[in-house]
Backbone as a chain_set.jsonl record, in Angstrom:
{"seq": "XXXXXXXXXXXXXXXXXXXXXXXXXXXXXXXXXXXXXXXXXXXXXXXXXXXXXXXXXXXXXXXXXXXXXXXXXXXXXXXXXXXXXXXXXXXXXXXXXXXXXXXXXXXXXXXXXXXXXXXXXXXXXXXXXXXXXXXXXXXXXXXXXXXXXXXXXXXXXXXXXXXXXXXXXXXXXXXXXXXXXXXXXXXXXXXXXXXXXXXXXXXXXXXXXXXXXXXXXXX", "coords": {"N": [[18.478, -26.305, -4.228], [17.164, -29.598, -3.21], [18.547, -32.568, -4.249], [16.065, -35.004, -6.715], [15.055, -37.771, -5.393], [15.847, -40.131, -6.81], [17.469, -39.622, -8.127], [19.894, -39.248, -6.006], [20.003, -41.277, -5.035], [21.156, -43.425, -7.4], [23.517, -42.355, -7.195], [27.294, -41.723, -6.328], [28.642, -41.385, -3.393], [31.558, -39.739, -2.482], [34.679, -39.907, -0.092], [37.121, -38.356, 0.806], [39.27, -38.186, 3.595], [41.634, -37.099, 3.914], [43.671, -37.943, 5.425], [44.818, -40.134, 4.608], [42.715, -42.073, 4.708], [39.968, -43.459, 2.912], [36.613, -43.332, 1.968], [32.795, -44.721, 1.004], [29.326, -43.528, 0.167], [26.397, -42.251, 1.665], [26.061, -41.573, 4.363], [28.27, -41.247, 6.478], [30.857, -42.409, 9.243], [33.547, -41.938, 10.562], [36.326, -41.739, 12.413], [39.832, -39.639, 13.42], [42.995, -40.6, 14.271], [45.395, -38.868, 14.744], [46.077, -35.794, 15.887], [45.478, -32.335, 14.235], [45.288, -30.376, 11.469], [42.459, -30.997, 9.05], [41.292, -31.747, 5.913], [38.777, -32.359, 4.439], [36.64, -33.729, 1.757], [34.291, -34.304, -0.131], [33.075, -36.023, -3.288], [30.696, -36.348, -6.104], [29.812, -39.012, -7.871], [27.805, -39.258, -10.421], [27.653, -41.13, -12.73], [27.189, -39.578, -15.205], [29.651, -37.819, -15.947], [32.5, -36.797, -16.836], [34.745, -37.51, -14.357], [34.255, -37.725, -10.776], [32.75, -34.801, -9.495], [33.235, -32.095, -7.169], [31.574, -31.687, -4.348], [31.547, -30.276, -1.869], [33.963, -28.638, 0.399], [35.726, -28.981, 3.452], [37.088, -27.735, 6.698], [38.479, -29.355, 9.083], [39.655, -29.193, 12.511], [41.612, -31.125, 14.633], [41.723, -31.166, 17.511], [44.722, -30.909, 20.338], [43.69, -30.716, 22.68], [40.971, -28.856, 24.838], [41.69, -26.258, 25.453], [43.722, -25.089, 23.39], [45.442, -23.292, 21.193], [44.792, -22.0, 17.898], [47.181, -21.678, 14.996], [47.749, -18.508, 14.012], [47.467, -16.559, 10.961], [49.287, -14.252, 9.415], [49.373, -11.842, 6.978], [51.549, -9.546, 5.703], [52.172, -6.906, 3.352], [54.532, -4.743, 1.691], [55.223, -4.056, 3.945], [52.965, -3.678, 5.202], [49.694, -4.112, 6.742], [46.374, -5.644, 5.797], [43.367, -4.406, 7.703], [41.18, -5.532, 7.426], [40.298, -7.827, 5.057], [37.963, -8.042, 3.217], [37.324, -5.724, 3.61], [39.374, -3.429, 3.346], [41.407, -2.626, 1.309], [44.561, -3.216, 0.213], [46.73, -0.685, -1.538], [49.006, -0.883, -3.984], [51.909, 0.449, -6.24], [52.346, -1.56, -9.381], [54.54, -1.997, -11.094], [56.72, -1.953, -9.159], [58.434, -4.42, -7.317], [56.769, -6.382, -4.839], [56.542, -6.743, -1.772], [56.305, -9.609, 0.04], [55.514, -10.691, 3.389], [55.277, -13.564, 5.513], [55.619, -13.887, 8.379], [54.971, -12.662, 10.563], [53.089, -14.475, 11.455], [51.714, -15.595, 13.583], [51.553, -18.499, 16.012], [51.461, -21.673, 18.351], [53.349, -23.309, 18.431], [56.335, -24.301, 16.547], [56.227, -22.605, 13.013], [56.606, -24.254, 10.383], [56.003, -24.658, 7.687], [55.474, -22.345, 4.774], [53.014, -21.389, 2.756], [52.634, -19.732, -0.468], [50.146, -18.345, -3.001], [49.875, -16.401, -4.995], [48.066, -15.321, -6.448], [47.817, -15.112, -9.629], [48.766, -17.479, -10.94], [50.381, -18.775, -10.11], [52.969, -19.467, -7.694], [54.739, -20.483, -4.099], [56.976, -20.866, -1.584], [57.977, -20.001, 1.845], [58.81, -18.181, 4.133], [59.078, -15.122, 3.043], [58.946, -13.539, 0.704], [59.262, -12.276, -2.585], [57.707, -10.682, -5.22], [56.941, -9.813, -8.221], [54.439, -8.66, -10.507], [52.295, -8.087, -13.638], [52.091, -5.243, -14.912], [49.912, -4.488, -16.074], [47.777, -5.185, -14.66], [45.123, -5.056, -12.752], [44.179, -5.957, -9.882], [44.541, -8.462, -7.408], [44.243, -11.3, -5.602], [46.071, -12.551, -2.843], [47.108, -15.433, -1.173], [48.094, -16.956, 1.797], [48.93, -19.571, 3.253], [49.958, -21.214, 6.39], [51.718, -23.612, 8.813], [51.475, -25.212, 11.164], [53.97, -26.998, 13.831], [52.752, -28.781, 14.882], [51.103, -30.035, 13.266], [48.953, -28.24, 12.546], [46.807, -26.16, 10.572], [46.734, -23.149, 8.964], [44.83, -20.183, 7.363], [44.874, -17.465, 5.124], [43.913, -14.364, 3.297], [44.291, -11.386, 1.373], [43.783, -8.384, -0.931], [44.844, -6.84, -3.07], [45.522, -4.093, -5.006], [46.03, -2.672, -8.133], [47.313, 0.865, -8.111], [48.208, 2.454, -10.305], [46.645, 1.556, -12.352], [43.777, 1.724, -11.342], [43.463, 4.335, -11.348], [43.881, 5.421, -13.335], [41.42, 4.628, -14.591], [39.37, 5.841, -13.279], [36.811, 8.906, -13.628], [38.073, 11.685, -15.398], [36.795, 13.954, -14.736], [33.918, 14.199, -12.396], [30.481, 14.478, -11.554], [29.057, 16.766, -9.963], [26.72, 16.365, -7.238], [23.131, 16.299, -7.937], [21.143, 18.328, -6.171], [18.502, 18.184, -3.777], [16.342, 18.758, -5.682], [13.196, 19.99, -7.542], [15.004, 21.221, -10.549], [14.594, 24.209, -13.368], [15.491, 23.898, -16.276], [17.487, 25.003, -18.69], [16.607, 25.861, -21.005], [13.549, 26.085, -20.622], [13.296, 28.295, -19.001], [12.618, 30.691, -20.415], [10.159, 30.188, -21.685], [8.911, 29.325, -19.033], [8.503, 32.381, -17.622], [7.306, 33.503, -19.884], [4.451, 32.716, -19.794], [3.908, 33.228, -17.224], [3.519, 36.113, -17.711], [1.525, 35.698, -19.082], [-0.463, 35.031, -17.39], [-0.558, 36.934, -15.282], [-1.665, 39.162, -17.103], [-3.987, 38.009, -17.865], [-5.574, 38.555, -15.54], [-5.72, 41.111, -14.803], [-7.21, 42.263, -16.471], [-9.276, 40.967, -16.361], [-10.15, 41.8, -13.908], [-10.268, 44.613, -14.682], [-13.054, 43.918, -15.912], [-14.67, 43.332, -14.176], [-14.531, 45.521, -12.768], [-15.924, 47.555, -14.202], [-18.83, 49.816, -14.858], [-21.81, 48.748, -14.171], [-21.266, 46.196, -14.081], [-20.647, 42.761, -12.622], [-22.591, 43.009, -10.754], [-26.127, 42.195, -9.792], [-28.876, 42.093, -11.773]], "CA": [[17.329, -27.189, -4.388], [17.596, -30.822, -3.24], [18.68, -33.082, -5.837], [15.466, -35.983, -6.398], [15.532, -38.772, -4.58], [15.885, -41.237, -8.133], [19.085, -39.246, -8.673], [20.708, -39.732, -4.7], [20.04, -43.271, -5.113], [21.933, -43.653, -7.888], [24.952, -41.488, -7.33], [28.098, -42.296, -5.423], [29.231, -40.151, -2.573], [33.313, -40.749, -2.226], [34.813, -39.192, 1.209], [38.484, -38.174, 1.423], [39.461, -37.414, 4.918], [42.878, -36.546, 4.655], [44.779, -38.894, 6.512], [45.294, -41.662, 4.281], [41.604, -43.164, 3.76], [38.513, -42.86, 2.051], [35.233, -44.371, 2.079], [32.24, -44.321, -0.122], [28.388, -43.491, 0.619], [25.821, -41.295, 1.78], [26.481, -41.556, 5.549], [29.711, -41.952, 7.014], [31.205, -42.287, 10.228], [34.796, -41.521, 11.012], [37.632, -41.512, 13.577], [40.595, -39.874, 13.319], [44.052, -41.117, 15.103], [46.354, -38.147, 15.381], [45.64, -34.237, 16.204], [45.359, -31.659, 13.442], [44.1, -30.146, 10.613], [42.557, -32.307, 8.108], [40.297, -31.697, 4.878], [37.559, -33.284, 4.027], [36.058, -33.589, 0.864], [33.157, -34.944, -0.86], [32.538, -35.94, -4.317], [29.996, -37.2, -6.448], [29.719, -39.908, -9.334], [26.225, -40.1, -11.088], [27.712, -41.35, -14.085], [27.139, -38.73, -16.052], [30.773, -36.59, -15.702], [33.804, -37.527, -16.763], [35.067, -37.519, -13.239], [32.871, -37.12, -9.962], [32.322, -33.753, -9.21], [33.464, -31.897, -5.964], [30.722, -31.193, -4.048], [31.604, -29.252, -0.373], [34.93, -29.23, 1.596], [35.465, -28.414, 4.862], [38.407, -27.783, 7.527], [38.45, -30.093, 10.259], [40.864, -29.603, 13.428], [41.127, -32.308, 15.864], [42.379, -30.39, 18.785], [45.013, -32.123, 21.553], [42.982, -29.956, 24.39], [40.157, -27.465, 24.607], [42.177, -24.767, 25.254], [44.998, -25.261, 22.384], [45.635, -21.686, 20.222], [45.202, -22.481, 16.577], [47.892, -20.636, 14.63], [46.837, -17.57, 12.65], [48.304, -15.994, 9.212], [49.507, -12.337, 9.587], [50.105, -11.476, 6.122], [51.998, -8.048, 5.226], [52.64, -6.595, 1.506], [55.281, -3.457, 1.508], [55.148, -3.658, 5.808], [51.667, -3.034, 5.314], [48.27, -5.133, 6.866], [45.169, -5.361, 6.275], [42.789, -4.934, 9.011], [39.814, -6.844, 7.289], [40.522, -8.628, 3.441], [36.755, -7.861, 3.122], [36.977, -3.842, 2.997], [40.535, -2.986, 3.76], [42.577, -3.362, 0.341], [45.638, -2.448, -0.134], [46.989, -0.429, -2.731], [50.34, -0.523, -4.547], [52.021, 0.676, -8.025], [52.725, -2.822, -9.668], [55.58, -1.261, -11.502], [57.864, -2.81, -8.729], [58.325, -5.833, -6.809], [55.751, -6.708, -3.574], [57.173, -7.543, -0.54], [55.242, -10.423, 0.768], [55.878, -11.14, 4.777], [54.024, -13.711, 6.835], [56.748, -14.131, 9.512], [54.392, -12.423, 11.734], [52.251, -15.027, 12.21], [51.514, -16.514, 15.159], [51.089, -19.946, 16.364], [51.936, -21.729, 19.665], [54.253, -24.017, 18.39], [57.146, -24.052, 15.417], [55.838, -22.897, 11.968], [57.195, -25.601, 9.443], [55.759, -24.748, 6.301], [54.601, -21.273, 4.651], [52.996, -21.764, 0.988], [51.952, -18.262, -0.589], [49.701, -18.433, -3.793], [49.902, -15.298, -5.588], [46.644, -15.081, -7.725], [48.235, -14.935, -10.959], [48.889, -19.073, -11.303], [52.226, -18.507, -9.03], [53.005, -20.167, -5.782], [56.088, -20.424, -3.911], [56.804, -21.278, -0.023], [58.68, -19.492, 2.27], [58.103, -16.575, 5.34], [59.399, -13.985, 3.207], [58.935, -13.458, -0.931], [59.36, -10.872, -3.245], [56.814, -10.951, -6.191], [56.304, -8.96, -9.125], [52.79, -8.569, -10.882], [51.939, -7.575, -14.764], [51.666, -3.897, -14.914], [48.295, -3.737, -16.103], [46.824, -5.866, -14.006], [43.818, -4.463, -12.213], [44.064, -6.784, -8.559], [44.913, -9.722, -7.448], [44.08, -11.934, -4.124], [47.266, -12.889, -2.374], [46.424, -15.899, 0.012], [48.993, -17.639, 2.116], [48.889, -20.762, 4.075], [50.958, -21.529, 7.117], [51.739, -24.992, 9.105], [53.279, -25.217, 12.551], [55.106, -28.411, 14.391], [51.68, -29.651, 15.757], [49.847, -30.511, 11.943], [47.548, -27.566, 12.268], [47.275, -25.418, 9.182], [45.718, -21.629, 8.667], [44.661, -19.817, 5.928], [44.75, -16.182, 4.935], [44.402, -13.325, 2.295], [44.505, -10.127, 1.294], [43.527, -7.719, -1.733], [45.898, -5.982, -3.619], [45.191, -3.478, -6.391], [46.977, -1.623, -8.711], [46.675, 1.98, -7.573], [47.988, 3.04, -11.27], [45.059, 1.592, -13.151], [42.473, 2.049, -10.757], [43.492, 5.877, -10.99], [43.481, 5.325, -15.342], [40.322, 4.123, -14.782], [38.606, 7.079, -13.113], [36.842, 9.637, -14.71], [38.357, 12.551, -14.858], [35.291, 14.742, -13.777], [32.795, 13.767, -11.715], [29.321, 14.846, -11.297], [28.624, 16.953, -9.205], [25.755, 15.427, -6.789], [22.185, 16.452, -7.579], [20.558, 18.266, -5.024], [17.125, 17.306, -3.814], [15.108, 19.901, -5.552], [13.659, 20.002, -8.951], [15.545, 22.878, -11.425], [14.287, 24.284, -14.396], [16.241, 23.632, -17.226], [17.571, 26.533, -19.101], [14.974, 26.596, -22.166], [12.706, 25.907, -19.822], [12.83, 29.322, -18.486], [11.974, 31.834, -21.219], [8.71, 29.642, -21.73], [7.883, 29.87, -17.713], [8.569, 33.705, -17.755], [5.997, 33.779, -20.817], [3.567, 32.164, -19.164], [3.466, 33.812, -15.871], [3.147, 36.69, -18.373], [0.058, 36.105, -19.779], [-1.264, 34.928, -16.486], [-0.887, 38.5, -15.277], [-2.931, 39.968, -18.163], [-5.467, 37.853, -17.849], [-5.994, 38.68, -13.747], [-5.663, 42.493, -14.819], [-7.989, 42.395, -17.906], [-10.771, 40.223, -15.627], [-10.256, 43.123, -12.772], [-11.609, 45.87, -15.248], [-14.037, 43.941, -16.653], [-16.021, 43.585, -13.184], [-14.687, 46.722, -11.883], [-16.744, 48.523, -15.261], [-19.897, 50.294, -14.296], [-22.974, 47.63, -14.882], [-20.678, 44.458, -14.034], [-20.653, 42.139, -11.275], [-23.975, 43.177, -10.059], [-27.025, 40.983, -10.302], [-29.965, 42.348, -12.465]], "C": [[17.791, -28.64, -4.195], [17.432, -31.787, -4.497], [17.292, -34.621, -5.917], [15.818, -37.164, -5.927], [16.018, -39.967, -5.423], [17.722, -40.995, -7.811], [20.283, -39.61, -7.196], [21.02, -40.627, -4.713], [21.282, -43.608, -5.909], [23.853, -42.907, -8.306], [25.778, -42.127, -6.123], [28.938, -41.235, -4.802], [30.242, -40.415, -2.136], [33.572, -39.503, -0.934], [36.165, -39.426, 1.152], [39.034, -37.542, 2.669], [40.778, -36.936, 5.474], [43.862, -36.786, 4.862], [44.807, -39.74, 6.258], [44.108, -42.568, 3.859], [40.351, -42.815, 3.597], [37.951, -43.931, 1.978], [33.877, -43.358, 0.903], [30.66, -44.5, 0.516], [27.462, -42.712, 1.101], [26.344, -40.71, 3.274], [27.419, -42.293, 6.249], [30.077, -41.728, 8.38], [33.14, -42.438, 10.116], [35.95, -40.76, 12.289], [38.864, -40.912, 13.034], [41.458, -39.64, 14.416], [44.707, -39.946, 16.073], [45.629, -36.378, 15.342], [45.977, -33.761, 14.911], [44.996, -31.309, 12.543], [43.785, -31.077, 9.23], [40.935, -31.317, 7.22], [39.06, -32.178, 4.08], [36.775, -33.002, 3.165], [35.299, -34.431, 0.365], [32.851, -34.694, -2.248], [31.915, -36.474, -4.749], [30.107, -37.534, -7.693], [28.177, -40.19, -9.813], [26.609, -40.722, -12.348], [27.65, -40.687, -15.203], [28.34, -37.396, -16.675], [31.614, -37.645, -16.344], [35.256, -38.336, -15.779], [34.219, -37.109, -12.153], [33.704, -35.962, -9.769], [32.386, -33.255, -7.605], [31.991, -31.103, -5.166], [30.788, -29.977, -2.846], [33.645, -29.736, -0.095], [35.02, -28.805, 2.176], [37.017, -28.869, 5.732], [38.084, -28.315, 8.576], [39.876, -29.812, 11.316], [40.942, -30.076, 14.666], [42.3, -31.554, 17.124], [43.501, -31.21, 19.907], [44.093, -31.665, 23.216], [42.241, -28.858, 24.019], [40.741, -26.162, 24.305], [43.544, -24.083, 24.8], [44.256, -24.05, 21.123], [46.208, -22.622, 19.201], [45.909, -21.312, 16.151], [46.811, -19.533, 13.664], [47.55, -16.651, 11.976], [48.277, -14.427, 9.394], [49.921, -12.225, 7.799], [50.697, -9.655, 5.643], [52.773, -7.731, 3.669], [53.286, -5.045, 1.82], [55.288, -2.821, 3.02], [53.821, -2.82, 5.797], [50.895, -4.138, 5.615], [46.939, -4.83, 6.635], [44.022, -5.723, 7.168], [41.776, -5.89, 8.465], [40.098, -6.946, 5.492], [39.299, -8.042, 2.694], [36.722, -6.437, 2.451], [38.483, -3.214, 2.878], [41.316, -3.273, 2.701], [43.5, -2.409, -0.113], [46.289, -1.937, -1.963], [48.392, 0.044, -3.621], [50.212, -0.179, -6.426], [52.438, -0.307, -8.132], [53.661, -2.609, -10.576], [57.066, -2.244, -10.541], [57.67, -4.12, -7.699], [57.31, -5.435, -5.438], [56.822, -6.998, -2.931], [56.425, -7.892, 0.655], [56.146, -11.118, 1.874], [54.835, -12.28, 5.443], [54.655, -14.267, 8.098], [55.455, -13.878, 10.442], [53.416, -13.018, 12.491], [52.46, -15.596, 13.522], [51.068, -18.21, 15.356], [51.822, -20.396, 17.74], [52.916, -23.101, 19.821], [55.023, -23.847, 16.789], [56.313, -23.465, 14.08], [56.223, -23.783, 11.097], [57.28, -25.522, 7.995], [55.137, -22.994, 5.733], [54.21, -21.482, 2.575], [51.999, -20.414, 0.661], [51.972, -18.649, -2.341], [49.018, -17.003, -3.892], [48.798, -14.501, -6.352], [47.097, -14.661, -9.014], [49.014, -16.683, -11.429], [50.118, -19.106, -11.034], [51.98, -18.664, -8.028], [54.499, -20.386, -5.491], [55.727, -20.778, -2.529], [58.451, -20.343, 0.259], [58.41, -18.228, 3.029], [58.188, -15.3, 4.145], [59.22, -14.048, 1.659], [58.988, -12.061, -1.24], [58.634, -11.36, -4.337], [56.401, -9.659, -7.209], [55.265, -8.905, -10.085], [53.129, -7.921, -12.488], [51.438, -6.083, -14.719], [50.441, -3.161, -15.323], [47.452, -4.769, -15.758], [46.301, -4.964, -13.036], [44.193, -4.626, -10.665], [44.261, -7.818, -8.965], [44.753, -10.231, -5.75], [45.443, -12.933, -3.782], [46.652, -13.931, -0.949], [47.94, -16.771, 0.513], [48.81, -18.54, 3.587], [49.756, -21.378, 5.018], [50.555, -23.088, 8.058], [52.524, -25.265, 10.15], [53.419, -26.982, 12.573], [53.903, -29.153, 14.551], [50.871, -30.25, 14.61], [48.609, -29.427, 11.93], [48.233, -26.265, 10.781], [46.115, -24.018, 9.454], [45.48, -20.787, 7.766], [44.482, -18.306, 5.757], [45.036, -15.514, 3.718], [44.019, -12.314, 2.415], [44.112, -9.584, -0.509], [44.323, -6.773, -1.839], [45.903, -5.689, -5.289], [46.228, -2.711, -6.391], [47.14, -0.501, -8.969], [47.1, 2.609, -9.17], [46.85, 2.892, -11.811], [43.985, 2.211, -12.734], [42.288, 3.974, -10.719], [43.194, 6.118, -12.662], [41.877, 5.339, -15.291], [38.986, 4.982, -14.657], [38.476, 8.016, -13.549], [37.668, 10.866, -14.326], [37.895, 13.869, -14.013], [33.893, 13.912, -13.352], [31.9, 14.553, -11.287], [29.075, 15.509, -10.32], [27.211, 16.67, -8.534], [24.315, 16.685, -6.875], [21.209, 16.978, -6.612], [19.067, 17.667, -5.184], [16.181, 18.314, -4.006], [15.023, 19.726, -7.033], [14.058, 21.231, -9.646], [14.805, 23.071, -12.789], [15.189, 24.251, -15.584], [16.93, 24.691, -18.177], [16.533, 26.919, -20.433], [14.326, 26.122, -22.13], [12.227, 27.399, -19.592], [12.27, 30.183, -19.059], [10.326, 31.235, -21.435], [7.641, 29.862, -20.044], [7.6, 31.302, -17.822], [7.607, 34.501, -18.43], [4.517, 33.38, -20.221], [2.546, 32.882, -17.825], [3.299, 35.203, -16.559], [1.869, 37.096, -18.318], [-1.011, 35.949, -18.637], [-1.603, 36.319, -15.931], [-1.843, 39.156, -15.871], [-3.962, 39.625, -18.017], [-6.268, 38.459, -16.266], [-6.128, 40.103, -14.396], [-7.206, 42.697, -15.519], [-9.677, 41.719, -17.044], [-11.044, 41.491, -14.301], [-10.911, 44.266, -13.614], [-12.269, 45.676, -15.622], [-15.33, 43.951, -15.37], [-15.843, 44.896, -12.326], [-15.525, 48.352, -12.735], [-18.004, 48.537, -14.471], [-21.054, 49.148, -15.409], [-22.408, 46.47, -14.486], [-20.484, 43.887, -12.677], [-21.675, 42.48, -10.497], [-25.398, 42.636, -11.08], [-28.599, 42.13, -10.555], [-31.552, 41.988, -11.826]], "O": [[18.729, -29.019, -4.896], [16.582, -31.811, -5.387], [17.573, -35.452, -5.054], [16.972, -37.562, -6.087], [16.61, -40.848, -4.8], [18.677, -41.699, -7.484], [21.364, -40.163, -7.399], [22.159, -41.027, -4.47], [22.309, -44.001, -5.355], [24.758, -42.972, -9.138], [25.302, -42.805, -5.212], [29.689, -40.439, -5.366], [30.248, -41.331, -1.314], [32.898, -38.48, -0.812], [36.563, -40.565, 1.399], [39.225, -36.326, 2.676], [41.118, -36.57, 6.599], [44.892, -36.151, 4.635], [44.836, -40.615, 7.123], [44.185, -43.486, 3.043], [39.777, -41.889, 4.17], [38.37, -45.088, 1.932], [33.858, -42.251, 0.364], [30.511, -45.435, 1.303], [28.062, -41.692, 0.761], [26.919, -39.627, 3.383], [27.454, -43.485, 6.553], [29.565, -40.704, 8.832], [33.668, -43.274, 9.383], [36.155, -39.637, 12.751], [39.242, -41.54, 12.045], [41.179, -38.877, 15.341], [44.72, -39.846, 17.3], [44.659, -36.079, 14.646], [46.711, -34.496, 14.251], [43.944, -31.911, 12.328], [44.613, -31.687, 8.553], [40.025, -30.626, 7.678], [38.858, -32.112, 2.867], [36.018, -32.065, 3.418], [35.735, -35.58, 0.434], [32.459, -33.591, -2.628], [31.937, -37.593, -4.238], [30.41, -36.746, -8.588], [27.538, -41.213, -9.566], [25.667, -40.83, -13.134], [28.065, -41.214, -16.235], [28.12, -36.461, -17.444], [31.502, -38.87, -16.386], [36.162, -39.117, -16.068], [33.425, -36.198, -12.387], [34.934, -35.937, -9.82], [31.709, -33.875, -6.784], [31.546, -30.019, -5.543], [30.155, -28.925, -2.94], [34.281, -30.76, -0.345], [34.457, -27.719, 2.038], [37.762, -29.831, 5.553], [37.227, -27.689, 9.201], [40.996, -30.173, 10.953], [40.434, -29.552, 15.657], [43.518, -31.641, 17.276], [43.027, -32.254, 20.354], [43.996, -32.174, 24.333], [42.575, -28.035, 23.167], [40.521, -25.323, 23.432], [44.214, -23.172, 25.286], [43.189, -23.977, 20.515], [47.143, -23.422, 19.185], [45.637, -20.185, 16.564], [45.767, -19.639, 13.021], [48.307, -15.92, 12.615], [47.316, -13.662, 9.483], [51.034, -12.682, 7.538], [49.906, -8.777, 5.298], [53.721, -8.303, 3.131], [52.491, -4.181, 2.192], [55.335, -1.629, 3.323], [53.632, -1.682, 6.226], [51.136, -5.177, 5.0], [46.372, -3.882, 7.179], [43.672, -6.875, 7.425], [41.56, -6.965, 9.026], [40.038, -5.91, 4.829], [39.513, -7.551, 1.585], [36.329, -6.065, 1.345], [38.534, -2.301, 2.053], [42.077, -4.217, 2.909], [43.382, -1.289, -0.61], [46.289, -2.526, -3.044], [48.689, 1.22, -3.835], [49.373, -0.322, -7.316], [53.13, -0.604, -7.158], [53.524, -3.632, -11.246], [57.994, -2.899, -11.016], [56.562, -4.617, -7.494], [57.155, -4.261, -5.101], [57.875, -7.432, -3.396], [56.043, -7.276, 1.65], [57.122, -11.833, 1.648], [53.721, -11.941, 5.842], [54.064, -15.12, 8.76], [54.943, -14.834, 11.024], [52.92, -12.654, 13.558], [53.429, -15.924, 14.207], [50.24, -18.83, 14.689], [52.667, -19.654, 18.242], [53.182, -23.74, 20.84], [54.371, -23.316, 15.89], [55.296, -24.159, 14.083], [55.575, -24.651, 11.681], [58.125, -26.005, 7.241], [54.282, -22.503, 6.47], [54.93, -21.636, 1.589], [50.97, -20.102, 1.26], [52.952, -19.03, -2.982], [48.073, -16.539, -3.253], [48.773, -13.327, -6.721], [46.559, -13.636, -9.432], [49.822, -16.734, -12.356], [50.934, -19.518, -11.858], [51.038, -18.218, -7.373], [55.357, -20.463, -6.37], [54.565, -20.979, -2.177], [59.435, -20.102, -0.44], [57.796, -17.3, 2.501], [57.332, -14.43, 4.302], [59.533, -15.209, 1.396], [58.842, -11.053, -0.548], [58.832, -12.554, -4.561], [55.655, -8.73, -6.901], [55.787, -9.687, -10.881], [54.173, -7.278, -12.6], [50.252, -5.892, -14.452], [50.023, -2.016, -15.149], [46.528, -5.184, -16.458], [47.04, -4.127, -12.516], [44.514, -3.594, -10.076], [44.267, -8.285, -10.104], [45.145, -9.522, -4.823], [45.717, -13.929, -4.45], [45.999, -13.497, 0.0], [48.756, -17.153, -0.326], [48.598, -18.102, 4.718], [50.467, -22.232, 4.487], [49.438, -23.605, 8.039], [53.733, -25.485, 10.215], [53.125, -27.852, 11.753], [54.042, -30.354, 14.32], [49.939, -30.984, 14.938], [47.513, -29.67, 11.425], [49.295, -25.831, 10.335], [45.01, -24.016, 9.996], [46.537, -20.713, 7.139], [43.647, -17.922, 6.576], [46.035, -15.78, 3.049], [43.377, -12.011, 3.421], [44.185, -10.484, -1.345], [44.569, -5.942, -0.965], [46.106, -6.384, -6.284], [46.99, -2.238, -5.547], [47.189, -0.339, -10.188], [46.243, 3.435, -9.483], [46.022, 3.801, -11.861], [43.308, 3.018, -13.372], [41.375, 4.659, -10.259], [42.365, 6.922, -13.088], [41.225, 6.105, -16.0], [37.985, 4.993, -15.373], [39.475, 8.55, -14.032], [37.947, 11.102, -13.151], [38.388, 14.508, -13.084], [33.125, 13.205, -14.004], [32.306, 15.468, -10.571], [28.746, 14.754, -9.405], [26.325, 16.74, -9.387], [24.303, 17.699, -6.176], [20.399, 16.167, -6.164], [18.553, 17.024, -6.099], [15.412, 18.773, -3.161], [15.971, 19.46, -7.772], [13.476, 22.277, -9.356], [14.402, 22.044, -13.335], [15.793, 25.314, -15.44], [16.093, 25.584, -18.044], [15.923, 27.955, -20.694], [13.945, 25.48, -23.109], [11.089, 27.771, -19.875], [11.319, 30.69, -18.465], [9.386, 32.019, -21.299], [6.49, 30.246, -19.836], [6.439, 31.576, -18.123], [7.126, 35.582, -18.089], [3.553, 34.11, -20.448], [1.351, 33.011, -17.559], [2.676, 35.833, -15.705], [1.26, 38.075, -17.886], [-2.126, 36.467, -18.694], [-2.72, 36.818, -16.067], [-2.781, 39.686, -15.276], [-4.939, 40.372, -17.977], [-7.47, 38.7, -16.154], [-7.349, 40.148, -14.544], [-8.15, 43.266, -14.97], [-10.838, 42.073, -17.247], [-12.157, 41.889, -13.957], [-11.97, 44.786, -13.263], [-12.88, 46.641, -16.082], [-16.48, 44.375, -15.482], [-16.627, 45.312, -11.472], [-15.683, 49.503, -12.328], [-18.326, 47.676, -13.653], [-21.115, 48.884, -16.61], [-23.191, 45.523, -14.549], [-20.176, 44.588, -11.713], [-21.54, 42.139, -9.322], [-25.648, 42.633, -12.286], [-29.184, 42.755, -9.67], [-32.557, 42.236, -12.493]]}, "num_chains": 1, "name": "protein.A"}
């Protein structure tokens, strides 16, 4: 919902771009000098925070040529990938150490930098780590950030659960699935059985009363 127009007025929109300088305002214009990736963030001051408040940020990469290959983050856990972060999660016993790779990335010039943030308030740098996890932890999102020669940066993760728990966790029997019909219940049945009973009798009992001599014929 847009915020009223009282409140825009009086708020202050600060712009960090990255590369050394910042400006303040609703609408900004900006150049920058040298090629690569840069961050850009926006926060706001209404006075009312203790600090302004991050509103959006966004990856900017100033290209040297159209047809310049941005690097991209291979990450592998136990020489394993996943094809999509989304559905594809991998599953180890957290019992022993990870073995986090992102050598395999790609880029089209040097890498420089690799910084791998663990999802457990652990970070480290370096292509190659070894990482061990709390044994009853559930999952955890493993993201790691690489940085070639040229200033461009790329970002990637992965999902990684803890195939003991998630196996604790399940029941041990499961339901068999419902078909699509309704059943009678079991003391249900002696009551139908009675039923269709008495229906009988009565069809029988109405058959000899018009099949008696004098009945069912009109006077």
């Amino acid at each position: 919902m847009p915020a009223p127009p009282e409140t825009v007025e009086k708020t202050k929109f600060l712009w960090d771009f990255s590369d050394g300088t910042k400006a303040t305002g609703l609408n900004i214009t900006h150049t920058y000098l040298k090629q690569g990736s840069y961050i850009i963030k926006i926060t706001a001051d209404d006075g009312t925070t203790p600090k302004p408040q991050l509103l959006e940020s966004v990856l900017v990469n100033i290209l040297p040529a159209g047809n310049y290959s941005l690097p991209q983050t291979i990450i592998s856990v136990n020489n394993k990938q996943s094809k999509d972060p989304l559905v594809d999660i991998l599953q180890f016993d957290f019992k022993d150490n990870l073995s986090l790779d992102g050598s395999l990335s790609k880029s089209s010039s040097e890498i420089t930098e690799y910084f791998w943030d663990f999802g457990d308030q652990k970070s480290d740098t370096g292509a190659k780590k070894e990482h061990r996890y709390p044994k009853d932890l559930s999952q955890t999102f493993i993201v790691l950030r690489i940085k070639n020669k040229d200033g461009f940066i790329a970002d990637n993760f992965v999902e990684v659960q803890n195939e003991v728990q998630n196996f604790l966790a399940q029941p041990l029997n499961k339901p068999n699935p419902t078909p699509q019909r309704t059943l009678l219940k079991p003391n249900q049945l002696p009551f139908t059985l009675f039923g269709i009973f008495i229906l009988i009798v009565i069809i029988l009992m109405a058959r000899q009363y018009f099949q008696a001599p004098g009945r069912g014929k009109h006077q």
